[in-house]
C-alpha positions in Angstrom: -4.0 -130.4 130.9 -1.1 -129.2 128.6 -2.5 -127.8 126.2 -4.7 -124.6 126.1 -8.7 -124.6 126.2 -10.9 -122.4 125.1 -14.5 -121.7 126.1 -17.3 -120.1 124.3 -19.4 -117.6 125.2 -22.4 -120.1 124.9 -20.9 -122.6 126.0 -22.3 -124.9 129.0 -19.8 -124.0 131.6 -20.3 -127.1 133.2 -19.6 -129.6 130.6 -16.2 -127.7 129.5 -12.8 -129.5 129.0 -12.6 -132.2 131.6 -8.9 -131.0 132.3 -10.3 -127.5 133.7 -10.5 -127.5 137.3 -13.1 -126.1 139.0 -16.9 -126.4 141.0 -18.7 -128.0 138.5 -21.8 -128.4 140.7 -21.8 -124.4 140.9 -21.6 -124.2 137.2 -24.4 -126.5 136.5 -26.9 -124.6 134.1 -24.3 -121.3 133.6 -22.1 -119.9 130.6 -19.5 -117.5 130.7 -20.7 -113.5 131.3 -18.7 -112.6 128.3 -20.4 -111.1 124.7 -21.9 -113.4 122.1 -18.9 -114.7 120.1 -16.3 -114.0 122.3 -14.1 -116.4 124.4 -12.1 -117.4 127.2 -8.3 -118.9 126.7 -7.2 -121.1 129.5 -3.7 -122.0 129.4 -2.2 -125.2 130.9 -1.1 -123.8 134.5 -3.2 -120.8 134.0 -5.4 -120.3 137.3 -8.6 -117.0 136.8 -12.1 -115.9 137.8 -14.4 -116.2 135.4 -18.3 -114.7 135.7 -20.7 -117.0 135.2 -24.7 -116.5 134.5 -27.7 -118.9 134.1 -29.1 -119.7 130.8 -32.2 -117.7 130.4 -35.6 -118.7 128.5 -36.6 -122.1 128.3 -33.6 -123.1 130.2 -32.9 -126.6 128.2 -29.5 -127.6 127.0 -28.8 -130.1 123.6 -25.4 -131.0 122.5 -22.0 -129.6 124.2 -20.5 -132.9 126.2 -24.2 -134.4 125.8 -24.3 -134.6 130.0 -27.7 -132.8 130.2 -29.7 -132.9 126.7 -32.9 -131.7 128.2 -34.3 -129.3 130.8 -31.9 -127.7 133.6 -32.7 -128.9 136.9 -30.0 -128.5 139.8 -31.1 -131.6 141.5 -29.5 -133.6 138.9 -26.1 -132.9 139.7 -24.1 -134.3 142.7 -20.9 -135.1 144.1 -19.3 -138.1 144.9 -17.5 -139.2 147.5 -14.1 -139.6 145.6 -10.4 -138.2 146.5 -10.2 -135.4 144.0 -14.3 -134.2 144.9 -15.0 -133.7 140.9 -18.6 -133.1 140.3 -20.0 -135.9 138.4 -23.7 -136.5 137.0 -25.4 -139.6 137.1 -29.3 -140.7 135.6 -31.1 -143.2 136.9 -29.6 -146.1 134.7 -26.7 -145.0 136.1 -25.3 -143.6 132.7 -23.3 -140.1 132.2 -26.4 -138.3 131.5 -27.3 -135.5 133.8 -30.7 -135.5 132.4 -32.6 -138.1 135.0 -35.8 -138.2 132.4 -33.8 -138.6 129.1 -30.7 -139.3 128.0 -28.4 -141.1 125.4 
């Protein structure tokens, strides 16, 4: 993008800015390993490593982008067959959703 984007400490690393590029499929059900509060500025051109960890507890995600609003289950999540390989999420009714059982 061209403008900068910043990410949350709690924030569903997967459902981030759709202008950051990176392996959405691996992020799936992570947020940054950063403390509570803090944040991580990406600027436009900007390339780093961030740490990532899996949400703990009852492992169920509301709000963000509203791709998952439910459980986290990995076998929700694939990848299409298209020319820039972005992960995408689909639910059974074909909508955004990454939640197969819920949804919009």
């Amino acid at each position: 993008g061209d403008r900068p984007i910043q990410v949350g400490s709690h924030f569903h690393f997967f459902e981030a800015n759709k202008a950051l590029e990176f392996d959405r499929e691996k992020a799936y059900g992570k947020h940054l390993d950063i403390p509570a509060g803090a944040a991580v500025r990406f600027e436009p051109g900007d390339e780093k490593k961030v740490q990532l960890v899996e949400y703990s507890g009852r492992r169920k995600i509301y709000g963000f982008r509203g791709l998952v609003d439910g459980d986290i289950d990995e076998e929700r999540v694939f990848r299409p067959n298209d020319s820039n390989q972005n992960a995408a999420v689909k639910n059974d009714a074909g909508e955004d959703n990454a939640n197969k059982k819920g949804g919009k």
